[in-house]
Structure formats: C-alpha cells, structure tokens
Backbone as JSON Lines, residues from 0, in Angstrom:
{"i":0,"aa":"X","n":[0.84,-1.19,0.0],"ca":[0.0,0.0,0.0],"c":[0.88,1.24,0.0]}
{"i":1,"aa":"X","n":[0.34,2.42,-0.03],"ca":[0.99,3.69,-0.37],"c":[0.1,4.59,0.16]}
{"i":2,"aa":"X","n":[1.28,5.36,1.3],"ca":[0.91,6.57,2.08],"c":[1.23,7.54,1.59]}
{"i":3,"aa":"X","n":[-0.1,8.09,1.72],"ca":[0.21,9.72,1.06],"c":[0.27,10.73,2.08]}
{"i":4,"aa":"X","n":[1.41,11.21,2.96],"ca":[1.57,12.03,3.87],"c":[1.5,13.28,3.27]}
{"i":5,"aa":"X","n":[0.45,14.65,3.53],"ca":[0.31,15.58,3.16],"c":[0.91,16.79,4.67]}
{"i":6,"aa":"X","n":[0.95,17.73,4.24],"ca":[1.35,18.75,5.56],"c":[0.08,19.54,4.92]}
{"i":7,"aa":"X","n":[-0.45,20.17,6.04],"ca":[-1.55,20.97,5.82],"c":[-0.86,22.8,5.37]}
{"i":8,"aa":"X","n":[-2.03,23.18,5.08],"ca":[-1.81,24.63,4.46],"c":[-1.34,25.72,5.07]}
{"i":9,"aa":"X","n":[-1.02,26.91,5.08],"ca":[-0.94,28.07,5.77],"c":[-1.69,28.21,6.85]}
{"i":10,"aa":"X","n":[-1.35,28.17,7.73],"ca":[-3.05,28.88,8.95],"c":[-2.51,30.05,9.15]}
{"i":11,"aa":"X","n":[-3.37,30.98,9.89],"ca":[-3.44,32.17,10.38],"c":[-2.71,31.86,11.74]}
{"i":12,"aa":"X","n":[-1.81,33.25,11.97],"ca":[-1.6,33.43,13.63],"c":[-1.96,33.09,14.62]}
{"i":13,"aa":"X","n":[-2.3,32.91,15.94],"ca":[-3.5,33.15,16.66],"c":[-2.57,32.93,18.14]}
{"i":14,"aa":"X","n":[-2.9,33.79,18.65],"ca":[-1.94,33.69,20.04],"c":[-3.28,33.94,21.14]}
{"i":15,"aa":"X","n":[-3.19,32.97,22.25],"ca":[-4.78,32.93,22.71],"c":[-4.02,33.1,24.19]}
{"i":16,"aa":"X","n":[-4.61,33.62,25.74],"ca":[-4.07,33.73,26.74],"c":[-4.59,32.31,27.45]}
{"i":17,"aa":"X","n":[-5.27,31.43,27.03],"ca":[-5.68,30.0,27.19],"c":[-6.59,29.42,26.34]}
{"i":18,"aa":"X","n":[-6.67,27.98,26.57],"ca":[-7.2,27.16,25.79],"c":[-6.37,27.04,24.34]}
{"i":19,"aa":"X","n":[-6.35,25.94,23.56],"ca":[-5.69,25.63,22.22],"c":[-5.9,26.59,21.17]}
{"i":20,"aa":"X","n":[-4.75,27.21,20.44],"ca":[-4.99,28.3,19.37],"c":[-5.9,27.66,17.93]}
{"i":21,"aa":"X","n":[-5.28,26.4,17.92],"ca":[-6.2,25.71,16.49],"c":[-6.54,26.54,15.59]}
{"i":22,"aa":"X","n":[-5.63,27.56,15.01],"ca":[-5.96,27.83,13.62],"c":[-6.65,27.53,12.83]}
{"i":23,"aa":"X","n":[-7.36,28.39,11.81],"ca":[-8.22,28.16,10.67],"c":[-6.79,28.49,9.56]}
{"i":24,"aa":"X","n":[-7.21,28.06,8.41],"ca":[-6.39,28.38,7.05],"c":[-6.76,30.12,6.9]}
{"i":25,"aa":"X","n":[-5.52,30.54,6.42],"ca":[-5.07,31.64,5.78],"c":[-6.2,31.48,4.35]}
{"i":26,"aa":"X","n":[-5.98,32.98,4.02],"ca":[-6.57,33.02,2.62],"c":[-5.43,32.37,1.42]}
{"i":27,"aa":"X","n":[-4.11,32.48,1.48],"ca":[-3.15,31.71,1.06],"c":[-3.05,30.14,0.91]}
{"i":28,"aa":"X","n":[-3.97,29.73,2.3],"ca":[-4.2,28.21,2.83],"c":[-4.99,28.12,2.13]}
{"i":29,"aa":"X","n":[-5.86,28.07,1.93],"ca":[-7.28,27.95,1.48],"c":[-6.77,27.62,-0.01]}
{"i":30,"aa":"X","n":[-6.23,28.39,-1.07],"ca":[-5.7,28.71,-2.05],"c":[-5.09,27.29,-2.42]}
{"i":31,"aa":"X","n":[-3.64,26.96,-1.57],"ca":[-3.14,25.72,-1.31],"c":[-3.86,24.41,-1.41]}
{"i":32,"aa":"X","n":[-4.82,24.59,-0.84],"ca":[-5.54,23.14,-0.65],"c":[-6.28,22.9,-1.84]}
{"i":33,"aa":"X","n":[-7.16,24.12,-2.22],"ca":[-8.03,23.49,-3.63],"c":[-6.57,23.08,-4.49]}
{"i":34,"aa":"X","n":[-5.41,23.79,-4.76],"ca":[-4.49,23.4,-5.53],"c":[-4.12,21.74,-5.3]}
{"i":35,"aa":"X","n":[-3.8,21.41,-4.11],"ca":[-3.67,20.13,-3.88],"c":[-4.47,19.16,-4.3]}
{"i":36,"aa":"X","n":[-5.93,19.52,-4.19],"ca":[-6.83,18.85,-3.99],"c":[-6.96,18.29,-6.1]}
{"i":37,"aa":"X","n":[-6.88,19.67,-6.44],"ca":[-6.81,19.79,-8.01],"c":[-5.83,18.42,-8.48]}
{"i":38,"aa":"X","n":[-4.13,18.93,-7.98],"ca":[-3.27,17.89,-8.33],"c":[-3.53,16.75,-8.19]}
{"i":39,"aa":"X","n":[-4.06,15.69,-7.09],"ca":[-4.07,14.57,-6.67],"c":[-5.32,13.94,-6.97]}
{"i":40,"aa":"X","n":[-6.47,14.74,-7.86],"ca":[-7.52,14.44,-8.05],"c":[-7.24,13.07,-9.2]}
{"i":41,"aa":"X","n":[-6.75,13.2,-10.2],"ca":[-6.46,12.1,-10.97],"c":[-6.11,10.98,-10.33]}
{"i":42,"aa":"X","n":[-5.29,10.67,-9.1],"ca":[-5.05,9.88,-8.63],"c":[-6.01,9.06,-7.78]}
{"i":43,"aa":"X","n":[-5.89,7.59,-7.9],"ca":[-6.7,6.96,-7.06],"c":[-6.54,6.7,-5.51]}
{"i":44,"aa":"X","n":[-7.3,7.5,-5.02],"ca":[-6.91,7.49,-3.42],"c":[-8.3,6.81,-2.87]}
{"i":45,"aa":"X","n":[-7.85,5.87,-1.73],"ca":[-8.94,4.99,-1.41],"c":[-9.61,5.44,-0.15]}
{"i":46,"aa":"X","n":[-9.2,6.49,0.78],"ca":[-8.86,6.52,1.6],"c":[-8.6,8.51,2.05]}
{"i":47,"aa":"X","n":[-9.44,9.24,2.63],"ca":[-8.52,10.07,3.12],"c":[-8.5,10.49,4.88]}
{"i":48,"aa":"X","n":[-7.99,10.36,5.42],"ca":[-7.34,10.68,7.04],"c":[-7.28,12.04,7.26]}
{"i":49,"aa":"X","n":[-7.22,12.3,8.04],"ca":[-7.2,13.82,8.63],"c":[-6.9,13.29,10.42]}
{"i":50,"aa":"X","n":[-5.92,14.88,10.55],"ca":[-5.6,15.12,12.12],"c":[-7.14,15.82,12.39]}
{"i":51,"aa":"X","n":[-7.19,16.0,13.91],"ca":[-8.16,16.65,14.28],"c":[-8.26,18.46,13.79]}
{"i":52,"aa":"X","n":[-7.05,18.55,14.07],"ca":[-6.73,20.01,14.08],"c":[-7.24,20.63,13.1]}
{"i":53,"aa":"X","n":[-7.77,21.82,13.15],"ca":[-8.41,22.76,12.07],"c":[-7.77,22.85,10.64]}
{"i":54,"aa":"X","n":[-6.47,23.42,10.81],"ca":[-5.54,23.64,9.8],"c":[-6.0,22.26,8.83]}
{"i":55,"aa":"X","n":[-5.24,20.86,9.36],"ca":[-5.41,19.88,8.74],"c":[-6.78,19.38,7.7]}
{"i":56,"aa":"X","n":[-7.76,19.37,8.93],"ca":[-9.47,19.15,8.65],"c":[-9.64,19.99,7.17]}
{"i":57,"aa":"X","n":[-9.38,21.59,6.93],"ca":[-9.71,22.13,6.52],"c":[-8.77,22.32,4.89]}
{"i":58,"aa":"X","n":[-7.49,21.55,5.39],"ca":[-7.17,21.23,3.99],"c":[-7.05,20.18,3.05]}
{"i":59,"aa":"X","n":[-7.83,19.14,4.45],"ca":[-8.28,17.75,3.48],"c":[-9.75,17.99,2.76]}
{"i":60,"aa":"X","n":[-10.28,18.78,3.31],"ca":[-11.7,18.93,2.98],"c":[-11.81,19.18,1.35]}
{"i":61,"aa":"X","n":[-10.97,20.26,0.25],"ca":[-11.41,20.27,-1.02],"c":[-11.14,18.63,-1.61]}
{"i":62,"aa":"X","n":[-9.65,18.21,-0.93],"ca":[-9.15,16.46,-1.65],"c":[-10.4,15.98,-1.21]}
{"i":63,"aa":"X","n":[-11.34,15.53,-0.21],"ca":[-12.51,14.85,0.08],"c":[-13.51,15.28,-1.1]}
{"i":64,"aa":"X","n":[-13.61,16.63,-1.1],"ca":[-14.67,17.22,-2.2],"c":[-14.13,16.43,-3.86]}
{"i":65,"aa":"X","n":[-12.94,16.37,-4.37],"ca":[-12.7,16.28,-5.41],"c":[-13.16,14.99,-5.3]}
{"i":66,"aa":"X","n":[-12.34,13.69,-4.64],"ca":[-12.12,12.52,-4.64],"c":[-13.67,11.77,-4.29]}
{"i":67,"aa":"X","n":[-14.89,12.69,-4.13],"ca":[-16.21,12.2,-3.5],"c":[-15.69,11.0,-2.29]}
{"i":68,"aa":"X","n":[-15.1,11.6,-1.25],"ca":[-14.77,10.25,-0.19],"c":[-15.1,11.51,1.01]}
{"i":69,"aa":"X","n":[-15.78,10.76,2.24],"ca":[-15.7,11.04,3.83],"c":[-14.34,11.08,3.94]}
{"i":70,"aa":"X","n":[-14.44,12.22,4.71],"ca":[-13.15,12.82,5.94],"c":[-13.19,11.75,6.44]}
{"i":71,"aa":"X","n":[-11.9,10.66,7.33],"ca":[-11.92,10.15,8.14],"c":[-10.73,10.67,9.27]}
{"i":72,"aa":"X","n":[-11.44,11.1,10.56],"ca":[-10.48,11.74,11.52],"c":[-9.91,10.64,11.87]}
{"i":73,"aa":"X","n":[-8.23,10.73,12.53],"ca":[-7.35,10.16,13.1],"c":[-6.61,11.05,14.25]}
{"i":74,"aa":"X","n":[-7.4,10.73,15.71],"ca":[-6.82,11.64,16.34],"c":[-5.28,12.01,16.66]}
{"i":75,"aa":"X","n":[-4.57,10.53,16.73],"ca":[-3.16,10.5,16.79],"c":[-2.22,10.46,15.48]}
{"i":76,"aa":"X","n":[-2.56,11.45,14.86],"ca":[-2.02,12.32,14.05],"c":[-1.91,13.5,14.26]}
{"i":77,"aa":"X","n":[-2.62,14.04,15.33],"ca":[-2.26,15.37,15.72],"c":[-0.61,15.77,16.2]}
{"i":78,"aa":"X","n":[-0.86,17.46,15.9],"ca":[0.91,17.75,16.08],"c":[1.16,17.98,17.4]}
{"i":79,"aa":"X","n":[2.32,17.81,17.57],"ca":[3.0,17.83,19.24],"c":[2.62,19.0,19.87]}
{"i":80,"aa":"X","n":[1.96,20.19,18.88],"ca":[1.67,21.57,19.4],"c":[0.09,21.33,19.65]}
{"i":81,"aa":"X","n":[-0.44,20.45,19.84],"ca":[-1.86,20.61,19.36],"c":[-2.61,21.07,20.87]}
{"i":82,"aa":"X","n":[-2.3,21.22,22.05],"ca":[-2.59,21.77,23.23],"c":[-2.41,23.23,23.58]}
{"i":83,"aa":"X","n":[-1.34,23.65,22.71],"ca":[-0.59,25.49,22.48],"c":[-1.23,26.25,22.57]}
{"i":84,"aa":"X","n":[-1.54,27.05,23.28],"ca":[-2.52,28.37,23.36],"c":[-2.07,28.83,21.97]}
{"i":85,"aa":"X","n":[-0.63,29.04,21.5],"ca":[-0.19,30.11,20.59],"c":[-0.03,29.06,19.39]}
{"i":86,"aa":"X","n":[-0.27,30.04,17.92],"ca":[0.22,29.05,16.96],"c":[0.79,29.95,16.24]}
{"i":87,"aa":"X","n":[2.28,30.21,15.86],"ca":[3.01,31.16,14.97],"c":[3.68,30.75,14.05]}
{"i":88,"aa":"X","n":[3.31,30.44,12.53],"ca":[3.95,30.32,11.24],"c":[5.81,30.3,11.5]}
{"i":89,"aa":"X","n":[6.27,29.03,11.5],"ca":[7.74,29.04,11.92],"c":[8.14,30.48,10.98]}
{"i":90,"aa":"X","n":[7.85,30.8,9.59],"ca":[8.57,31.57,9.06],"c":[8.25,32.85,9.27]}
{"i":91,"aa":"X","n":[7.4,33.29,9.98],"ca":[6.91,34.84,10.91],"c":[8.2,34.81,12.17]}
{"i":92,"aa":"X","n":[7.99,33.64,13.02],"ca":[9.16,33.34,13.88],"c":[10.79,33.65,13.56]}
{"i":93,"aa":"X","n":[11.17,33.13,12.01],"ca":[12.52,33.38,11.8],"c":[12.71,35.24,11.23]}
{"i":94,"aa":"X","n":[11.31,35.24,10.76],"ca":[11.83,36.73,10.13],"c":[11.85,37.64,11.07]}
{"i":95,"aa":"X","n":[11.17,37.5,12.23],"ca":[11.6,38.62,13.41],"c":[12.28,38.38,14.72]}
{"i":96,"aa":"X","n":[13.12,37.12,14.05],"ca":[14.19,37.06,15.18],"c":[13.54,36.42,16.45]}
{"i":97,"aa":"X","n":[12.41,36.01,16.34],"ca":[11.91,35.62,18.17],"c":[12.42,34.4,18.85]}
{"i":98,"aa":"X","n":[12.5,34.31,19.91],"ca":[13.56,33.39,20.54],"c":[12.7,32.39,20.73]}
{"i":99,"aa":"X","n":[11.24,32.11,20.27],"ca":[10.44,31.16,20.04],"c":[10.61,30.18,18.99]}
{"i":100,"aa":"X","n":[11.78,30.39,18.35],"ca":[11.79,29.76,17.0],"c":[12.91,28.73,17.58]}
{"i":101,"aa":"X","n":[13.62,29.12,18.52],"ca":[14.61,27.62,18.75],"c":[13.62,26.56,19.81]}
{"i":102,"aa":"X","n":[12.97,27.02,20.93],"ca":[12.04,26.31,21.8],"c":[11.34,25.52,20.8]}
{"i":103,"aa":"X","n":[10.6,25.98,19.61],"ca":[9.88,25.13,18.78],"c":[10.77,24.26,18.12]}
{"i":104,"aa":"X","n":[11.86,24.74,17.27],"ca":[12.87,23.8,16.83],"c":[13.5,22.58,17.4]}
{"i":105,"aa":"X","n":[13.12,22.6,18.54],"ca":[13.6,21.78,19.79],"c":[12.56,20.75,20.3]}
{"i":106,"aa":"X","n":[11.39,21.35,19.87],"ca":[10.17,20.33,20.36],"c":[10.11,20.46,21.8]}
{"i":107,"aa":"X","n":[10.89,21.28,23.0],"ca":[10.68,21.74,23.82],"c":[9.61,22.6,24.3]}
{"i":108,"aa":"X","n":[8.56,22.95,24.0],"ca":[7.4,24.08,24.61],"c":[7.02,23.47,25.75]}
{"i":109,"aa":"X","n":[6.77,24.62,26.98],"ca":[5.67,24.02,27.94],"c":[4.57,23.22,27.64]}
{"i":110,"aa":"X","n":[3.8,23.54,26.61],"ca":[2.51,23.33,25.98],"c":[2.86,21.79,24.83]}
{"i":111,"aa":"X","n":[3.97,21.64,24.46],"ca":[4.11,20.67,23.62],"c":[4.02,19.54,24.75]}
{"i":112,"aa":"X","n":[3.06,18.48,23.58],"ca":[3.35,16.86,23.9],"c":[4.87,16.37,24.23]}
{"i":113,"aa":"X","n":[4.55,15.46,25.35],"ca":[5.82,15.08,25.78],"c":[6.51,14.16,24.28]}
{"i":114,"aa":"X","n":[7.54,14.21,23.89],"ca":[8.0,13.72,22.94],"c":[8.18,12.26,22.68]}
{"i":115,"aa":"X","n":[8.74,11.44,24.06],"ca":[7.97,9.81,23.77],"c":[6.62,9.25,23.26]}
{"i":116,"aa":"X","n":[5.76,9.82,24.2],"ca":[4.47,9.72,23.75],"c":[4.04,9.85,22.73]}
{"i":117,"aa":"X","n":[4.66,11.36,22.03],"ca":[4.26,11.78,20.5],"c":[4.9,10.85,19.53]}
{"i":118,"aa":"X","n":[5.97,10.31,19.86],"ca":[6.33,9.36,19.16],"c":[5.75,7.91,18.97]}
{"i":119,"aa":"X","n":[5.15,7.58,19.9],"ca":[4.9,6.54,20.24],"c":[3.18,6.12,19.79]}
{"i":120,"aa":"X","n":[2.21,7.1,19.72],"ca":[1.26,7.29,19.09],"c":[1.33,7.66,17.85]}
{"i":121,"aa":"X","n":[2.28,8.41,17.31],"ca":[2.23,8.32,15.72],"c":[2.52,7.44,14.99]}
{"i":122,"aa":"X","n":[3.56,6.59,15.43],"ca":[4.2,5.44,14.71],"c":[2.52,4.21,15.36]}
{"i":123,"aa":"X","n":[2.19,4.37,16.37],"ca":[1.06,2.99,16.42],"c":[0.08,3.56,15.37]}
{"i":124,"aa":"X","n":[-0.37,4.8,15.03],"ca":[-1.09,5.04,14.25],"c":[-1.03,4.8,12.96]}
{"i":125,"aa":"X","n":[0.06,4.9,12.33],"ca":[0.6,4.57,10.99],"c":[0.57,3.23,10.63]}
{"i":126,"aa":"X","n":[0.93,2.45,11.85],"ca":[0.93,0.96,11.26],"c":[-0.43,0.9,11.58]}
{"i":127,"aa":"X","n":[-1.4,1.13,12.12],"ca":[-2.88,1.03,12.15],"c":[-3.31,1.46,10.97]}
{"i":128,"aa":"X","n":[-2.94,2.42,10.3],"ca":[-3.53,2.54,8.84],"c":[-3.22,1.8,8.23]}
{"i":129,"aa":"X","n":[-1.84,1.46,7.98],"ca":[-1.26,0.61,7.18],"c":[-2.12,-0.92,6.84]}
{"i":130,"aa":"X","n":[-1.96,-1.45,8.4],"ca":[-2.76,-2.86,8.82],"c":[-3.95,-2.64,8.03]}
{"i":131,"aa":"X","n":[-4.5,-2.01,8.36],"ca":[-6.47,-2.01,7.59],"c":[-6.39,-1.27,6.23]}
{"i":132,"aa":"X","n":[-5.31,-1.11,5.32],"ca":[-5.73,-0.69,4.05],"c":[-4.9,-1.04,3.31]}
{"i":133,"aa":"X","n":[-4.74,-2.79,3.31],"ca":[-3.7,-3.54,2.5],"c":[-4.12,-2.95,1.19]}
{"i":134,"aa":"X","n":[-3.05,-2.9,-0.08],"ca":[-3.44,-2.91,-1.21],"c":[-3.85,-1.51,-1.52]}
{"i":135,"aa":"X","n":[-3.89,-0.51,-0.45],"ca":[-4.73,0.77,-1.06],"c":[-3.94,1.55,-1.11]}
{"i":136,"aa":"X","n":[-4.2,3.23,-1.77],"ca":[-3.13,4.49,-0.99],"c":[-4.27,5.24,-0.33]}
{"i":137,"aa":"X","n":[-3.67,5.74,0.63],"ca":[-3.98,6.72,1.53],"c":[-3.55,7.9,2.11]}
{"i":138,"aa":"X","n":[-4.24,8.9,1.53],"ca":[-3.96,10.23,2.08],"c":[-4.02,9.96,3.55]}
{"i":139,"aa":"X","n":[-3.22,10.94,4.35],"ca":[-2.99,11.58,5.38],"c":[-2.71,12.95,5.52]}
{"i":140,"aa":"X","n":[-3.86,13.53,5.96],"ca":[-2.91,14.8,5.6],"c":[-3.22,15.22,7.43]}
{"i":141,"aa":"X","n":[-2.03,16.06,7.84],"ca":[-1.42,16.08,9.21],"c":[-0.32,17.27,9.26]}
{"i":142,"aa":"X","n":[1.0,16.9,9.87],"ca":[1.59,17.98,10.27],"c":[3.16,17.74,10.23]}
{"i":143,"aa":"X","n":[3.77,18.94,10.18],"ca":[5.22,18.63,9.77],"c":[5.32,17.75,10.65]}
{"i":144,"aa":"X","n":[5.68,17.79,11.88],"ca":[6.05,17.08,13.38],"c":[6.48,15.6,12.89]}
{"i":145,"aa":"X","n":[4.77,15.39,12.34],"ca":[4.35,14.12,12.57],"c":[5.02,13.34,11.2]}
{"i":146,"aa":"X","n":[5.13,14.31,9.78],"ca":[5.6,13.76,8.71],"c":[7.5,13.26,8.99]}
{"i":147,"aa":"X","n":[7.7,13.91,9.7],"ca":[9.2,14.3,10.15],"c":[9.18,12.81,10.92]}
{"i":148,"aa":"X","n":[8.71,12.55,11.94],"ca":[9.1,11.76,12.93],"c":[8.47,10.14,11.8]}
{"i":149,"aa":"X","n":[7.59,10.1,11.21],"ca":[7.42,8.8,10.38],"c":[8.2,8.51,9.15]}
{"i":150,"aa":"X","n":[8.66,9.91,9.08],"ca":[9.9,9.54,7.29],"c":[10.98,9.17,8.58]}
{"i":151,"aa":"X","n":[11.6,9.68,9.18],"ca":[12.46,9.72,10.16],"c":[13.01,8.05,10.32]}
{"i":152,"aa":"X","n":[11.48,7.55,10.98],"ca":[11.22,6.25,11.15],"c":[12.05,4.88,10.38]}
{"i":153,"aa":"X","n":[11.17,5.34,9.33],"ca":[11.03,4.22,7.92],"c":[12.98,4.53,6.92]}
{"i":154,"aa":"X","n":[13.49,6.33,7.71],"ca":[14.75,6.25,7.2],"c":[15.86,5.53,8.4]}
{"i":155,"aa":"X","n":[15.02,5.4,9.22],"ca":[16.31,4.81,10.25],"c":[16.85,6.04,11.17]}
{"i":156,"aa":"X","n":[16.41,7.28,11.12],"ca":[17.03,8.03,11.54],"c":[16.4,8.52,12.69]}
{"i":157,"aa":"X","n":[17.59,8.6,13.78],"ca":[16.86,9.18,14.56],"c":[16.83,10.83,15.22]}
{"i":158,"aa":"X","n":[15.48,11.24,14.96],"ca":[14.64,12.02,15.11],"c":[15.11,13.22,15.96]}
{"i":159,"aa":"X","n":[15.77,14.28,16.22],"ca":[15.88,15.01,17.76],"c":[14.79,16.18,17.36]}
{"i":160,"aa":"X","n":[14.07,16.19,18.12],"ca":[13.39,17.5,17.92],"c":[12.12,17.38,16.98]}
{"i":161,"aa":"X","n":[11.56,18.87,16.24],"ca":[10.21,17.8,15.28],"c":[10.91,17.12,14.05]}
{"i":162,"aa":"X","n":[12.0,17.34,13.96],"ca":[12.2,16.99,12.3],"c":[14.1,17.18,12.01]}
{"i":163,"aa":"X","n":[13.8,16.51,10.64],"ca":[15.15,16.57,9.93],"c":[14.74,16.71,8.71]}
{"i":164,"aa":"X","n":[13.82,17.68,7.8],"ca":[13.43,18.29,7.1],"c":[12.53,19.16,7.32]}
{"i":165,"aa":"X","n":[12.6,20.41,6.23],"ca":[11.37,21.38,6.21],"c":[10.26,20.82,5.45]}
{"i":166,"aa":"X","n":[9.11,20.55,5.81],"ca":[7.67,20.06,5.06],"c":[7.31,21.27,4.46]}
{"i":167,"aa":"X","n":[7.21,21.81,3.24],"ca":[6.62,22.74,2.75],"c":[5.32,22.58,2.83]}
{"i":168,"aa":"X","n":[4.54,23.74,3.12],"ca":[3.02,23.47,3.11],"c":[2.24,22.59,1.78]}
{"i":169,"aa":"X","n":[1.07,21.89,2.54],"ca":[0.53,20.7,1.26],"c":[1.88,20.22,0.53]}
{"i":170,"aa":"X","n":[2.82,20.41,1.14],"ca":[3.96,18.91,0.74],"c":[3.18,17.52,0.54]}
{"i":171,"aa":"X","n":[4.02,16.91,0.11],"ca":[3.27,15.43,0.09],"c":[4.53,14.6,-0.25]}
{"i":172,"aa":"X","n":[4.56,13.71,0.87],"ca":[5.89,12.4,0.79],"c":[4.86,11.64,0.99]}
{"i":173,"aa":"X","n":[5.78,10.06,-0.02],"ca":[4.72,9.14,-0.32],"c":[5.63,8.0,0.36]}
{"i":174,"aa":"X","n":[5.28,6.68,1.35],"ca":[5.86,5.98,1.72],"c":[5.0,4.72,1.28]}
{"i":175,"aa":"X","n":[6.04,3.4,0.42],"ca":[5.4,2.43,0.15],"c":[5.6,1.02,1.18]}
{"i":176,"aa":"X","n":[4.37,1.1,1.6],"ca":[4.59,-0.09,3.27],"c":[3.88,-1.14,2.17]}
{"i":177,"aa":"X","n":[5.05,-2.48,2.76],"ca":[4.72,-3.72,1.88],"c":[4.03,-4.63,2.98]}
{"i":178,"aa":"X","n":[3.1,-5.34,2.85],"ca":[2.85,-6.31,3.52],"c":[3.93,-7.43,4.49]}
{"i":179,"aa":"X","n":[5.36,-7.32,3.86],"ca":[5.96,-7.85,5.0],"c":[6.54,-7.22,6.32]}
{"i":180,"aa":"X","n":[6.08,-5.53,5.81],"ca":[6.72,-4.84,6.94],"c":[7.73,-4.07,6.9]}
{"i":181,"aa":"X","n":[8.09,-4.4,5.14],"ca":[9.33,-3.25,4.62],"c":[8.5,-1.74,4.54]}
{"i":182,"aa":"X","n":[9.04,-0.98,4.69],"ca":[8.64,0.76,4.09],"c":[9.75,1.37,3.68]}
{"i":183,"aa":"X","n":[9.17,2.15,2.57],"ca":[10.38,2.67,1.79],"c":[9.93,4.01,1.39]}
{"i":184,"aa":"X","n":[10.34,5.35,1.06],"ca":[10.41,6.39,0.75],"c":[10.21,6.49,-0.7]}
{"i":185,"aa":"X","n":[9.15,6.76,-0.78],"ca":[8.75,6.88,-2.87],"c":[9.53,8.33,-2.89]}
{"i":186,"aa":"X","n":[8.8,9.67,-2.27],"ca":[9.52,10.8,-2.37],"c":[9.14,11.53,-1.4]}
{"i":187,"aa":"X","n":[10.01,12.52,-1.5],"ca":[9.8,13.53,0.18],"c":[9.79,15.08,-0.45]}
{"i":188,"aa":"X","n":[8.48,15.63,0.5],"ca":[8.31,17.11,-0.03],"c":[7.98,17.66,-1.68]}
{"i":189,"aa":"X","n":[6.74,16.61,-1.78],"ca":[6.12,16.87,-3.01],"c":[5.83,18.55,-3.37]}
{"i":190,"aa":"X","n":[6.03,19.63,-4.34],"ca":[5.59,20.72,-4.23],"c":[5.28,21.22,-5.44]}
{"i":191,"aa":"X","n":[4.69,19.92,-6.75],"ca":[4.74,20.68,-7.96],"c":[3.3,21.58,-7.84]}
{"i":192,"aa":"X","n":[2.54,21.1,-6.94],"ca":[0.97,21.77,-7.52],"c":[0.98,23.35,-7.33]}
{"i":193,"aa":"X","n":[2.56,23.91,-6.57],"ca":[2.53,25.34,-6.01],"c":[3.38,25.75,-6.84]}
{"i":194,"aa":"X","n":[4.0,25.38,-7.51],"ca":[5.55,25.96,-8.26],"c":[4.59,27.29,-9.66]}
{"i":195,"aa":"X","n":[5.31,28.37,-9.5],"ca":[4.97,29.43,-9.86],"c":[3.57,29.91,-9.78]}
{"i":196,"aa":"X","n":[3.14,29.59,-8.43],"ca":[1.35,30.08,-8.44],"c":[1.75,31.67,-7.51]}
{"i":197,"aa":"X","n":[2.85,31.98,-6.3],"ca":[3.37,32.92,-6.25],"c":[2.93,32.41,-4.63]}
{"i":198,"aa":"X","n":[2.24,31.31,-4.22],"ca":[2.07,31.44,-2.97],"c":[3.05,30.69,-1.94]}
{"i":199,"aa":"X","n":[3.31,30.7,-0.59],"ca":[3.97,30.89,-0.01],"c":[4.48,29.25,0.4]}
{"i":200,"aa":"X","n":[5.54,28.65,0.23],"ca":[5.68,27.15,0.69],"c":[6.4,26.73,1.64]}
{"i":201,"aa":"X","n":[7.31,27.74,2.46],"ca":[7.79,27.34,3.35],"c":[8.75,28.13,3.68]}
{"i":202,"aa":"X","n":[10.05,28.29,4.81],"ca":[11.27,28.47,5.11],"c":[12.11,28.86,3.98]}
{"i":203,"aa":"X","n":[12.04,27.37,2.56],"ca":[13.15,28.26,2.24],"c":[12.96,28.22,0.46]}
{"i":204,"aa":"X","n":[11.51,28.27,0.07],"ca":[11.04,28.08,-1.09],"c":[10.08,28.82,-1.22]}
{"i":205,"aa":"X","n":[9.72,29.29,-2.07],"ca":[8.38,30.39,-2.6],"c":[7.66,29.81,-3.92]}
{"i":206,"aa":"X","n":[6.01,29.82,-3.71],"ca":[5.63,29.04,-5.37],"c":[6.34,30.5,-6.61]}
C-alpha cells in the first residue's frame, strides 16, 4: 500500500491567553488546498485521514470534495503543538528574530506533547492505517512534526526535535509499506501543484 503524507496549508496566527490556538487556514491556505486537492484528483486514493486540528481538517476537505470520499479523523495524528494556546507560522518566527523559534525547533514548549508519547502514538497510528488498508493508498494529511518523525522512522534516523526536514506546506511524501513490513520512501516534499502560483511554501522556497 501507499501513504500519502500531506502537511496541511498556511493557517493564520492566533496567540490565545488559554485554551488551544487551532488555527483556521489563511486566505493563502485555502488557495493551497483546492491546488492540492486539483493535483491529486487524478489519482486513485482509497482513503482520506485527517488530524483533528483545524488547519489539517480544513485542507483535506477540497481532496474529500474532489475525490467524492468522507473525511476520516485520526486523532493520533495530531501535532505535538496541538494543546498550544499560541500558533506562529515558523517563518513569521525566523523573520523577526523571536527566541520562540529555537524552543519550537527543539520540540521543547511548555505546551508541547511530551516527545515519547508523541512518538509513540504516531508510529502505532501509521501501522494502524497501514494494517487495515492492504493494497490501497492513503492520504494523510497532518503535520510537519508528525511527517518528520514517520519519514524519520522508515529512514532509520533518529529524530531530535520535530524533524530533519522542512515540510513545505501541502507537501506530500509518499511511503510504500509492503505487507511484509518493509517501508520505503517513494519521495519527500512533493511541491509541484505550487511551483509558480506565487504562494507561499515554506522556510526556504516560494511558489
């Protein structure tokens, strides 16, 4: 079978003095996702997953619309931030210097999931998809954190912090899990559906 790990779209800011920030998509986000949804429409997807989180929900929703398939939520796919009062675009973080950008880089926040745990529920979750959709592909679409720590996985590598790549927004790495238990890396940081649309993909790429 074949996982289609997506990173969700742009969200908006939102810095809250309690309770979870859970972003909605940017008007940029929004933009992103029908694009995604456009690209991957030809493809046969059997299957699409979603984190709980807004951002996510809201950029699987046009791929559900194209593909005529139900959202199916997967709560442990959520990102290690998903408790955060605050949610700040890493690349707002690097352009004004805030000393919030290494605490996040670190997977250290007060508010972040303890990092065993987050590990430890994403990887049972993955082979739970895997297990029940022999033979199929399946979108996931979720969060850098989580794309980071399962390519991570399947490369052998281990993990410090959320990641050892930048997920460009609606990225898409595809991992092919075989029935004996091999997984292998088809590709990492899919980004043709944005390339010259002018909108925004990440850290260190622009469509």
């Amino acid at each position: 079978m074949e996982l289609v790990l997506i990173r969700h779209a742009l969200p908006v800011r939102r810095e809250l003095e309690t309770g979870a920030a859970d972003p909605e998509l940017s008007a940029d986000g929004v933009r992103q996702a029908v694009l995604l949804a456009e690209y991957l429409a030809l493809e046969q997807i059997d299957v699409v997953y979603s984190s709980p989180m807004r951002r996510a929900r809201e950029t699987a929703q046009p791929l559900c619309e194209v593909l005529g398939l139900s959202m199916q939520i997967e709560p442990d796919v959520a990102e290690f931030d998903q408790h955060s009062s605050e949610y700040i675009p890493i690349e707002e973080l690097k352009a004004s210097g805030d000393p919030r950008l290494r605490e996040f880089l670190l997977g250290e926040g007060e508010e972040f999931d303890d990092r065993d745990e987050f590990r430890a529920r994403v990887l049972t979750s993955m082979q739970r998809i895997v297990s029940n959709h022999s033979g199929q592909r399946v979108a996931v679409v979720c969060h850098g954190g989580v794309i980071n720590l399962y390519a991570g996985d399947v490369l052998g590598l281990d993990v410090d912090g959320p990641g050892f790549f930048y997920p460009n927004y609606t990225s898409i790495t595809r991992v092919a899990a075989s029935r004996s238990g091999v997984r292998s890396i088809i590709t990492l940081n899919e980004t043709s559906h944005l390339r010259h649309t002018g909108l925004p993909m990440g850290l260190f790429q622009h469509g």
